[in-house]
C-alpha positions in Angstrom: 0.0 0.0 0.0 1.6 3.4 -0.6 2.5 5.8 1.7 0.5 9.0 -0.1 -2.5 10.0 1.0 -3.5 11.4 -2.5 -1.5 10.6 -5.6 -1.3 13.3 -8.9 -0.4 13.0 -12.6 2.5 14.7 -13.5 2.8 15.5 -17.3 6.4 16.6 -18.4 6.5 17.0 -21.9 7.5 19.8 -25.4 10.7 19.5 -27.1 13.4 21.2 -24.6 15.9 18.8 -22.4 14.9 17.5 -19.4 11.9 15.5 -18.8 14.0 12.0 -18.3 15.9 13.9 -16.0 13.0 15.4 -14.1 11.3 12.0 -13.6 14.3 10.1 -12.6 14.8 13.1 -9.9 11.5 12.7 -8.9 12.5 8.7 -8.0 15.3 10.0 -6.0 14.2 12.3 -3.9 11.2 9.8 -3.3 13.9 7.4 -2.6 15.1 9.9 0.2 11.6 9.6 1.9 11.6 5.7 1.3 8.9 5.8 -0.9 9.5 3.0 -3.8 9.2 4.2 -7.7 8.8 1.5 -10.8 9.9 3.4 -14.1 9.2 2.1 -17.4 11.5 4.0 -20.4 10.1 3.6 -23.7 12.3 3.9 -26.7 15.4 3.5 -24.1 16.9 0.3 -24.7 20.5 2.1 -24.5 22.3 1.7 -21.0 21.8 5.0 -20.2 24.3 6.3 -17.2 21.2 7.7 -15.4 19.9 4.1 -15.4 23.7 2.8 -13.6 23.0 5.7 -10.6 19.2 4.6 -9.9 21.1 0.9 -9.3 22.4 2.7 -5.7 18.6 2.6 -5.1 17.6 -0.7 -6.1 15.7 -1.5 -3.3 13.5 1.6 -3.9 13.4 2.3 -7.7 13.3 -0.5 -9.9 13.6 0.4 -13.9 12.6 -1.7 -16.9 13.9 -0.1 -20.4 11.8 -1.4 -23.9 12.0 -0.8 -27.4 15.0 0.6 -29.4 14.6 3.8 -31.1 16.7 2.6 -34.4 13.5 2.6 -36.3 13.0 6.7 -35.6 16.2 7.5 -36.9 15.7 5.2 -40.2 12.3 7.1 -40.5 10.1 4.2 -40.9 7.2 2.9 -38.9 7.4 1.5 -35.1 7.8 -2.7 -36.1 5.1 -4.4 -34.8 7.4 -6.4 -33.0 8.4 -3.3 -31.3 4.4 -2.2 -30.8 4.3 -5.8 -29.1 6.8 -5.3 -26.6 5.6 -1.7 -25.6 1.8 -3.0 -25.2 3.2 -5.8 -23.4 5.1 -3.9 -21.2 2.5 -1.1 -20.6 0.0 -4.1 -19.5 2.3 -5.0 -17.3 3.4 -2.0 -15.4 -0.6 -1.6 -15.0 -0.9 -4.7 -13.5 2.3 -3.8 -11.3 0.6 -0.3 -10.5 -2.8 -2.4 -9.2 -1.0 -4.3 -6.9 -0.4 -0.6 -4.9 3.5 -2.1 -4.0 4.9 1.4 -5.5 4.1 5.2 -4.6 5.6 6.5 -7.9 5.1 5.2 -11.7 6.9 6.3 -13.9 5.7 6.2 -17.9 9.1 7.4 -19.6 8.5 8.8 -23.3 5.3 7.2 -23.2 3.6 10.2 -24.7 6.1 10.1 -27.6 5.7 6.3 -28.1 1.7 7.6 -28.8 3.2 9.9 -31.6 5.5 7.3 -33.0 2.6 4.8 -33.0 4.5 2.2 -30.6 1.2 2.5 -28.5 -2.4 3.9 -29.0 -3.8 6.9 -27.0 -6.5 4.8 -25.3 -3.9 2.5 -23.5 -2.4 5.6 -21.9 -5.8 6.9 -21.3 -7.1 3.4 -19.9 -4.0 3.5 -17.6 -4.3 6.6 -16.2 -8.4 6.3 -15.3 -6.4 3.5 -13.6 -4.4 4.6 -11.1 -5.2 3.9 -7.9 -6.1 7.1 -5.5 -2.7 6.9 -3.1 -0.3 5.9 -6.6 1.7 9.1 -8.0 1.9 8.7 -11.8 4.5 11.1 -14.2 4.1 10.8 -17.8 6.8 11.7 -20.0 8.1 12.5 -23.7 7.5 15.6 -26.7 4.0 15.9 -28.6 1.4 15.2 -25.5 -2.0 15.1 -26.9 -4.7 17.7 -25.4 -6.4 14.6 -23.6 -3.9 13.5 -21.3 -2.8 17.1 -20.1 -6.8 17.3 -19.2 -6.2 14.4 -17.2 -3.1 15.7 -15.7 -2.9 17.4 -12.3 0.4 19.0 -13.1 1.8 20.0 -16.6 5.7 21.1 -17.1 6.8 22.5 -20.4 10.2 22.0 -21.2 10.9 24.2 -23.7 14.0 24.5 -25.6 15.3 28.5 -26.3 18.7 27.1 -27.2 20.5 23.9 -27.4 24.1 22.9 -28.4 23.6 19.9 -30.5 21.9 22.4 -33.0 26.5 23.4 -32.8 27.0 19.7 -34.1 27.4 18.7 -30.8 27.0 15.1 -30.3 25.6 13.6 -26.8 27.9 13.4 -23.8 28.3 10.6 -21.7 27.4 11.9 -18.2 25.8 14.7 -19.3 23.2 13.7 -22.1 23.1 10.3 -21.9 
């Protein structure tokens, strides 16, 4: 059972750097109250350095990473292989968010996985009219349709001004990645 008393929906989402990072801080310093996070990272199959720090706080945030992203860059549609794994995996973290064993979920780029067609609108939809009353829920990635920020209790705009890869710089390790 958590420990909340109220959970909220957390939408971090438009096309500036951050909302990975905003979430995974999120499951830290709910880490530092004890409170246990499950994050699920779409499109993130990469061993991302953020992922090798949340393994210091194994016994309070657990991560599961799906899908590879090769397909975006190649411009072609999600595989339905791909679409598999993501609706198998969204399934599951509902069925993990039932159970009421975590305060904090974590859907990471699942709102960009809607715009890439890895996952339909109504499965995010379903999910969230699922969340149990005490479970915080964060939903993350670019392109957030109007009907999940109506069912959001708190919307964060990350919106890029400027940005150094625009220089021809690549990402760092440690720093972007």
């Amino acid at each position: 059972m958590s420990k909340l008393t109220k959970g909220f929906i957390h939408v971090y989402t438009g096309n500036g750097k951050g909302k990975s990072t905003a979430a995974i801080g999120q499951a830290v310093r709910s880490a530092g109250c004890g409170l246990k996070s499950y994050m699920l990272q779409f499109m993130k199959d990469f061993p991302y350095c953020e992922i090798n720090s949340l393994k210091r706080f194994e016994d309070l945030i657990t991560v599961k990473q799906i899908c590879n992203d090769d397909w975006v860059f190649k411009k072609v549609p999600a595989p339905e292989e791909e679409k598999l794994k993501a609706r198998s995996a969204l399934s599951e973290a509902k069925e993990i968010m039932l159970k009421e064993e975590y305060d904090l979920i974590i859907l990471d780029e699942v709102i960009v996985s809607i715009y890439f067609n890895l996952i339909n609108i109504e499965e995010v939809l379903d999910f969230i009219s699922s969340k149990p009353e005490r479970t915080e829920l964060i939903l993350t990635g670019r392109y957030c349709p109007e009907e999940i920020i109506q069912k959001a209790d708190l919307v964060t705009e990350m919106k890029e001004i400027k940005h150094y890869y625009q220089k021809g710089v690549i990402s760092r390790k440690g720093i972007d990645s």
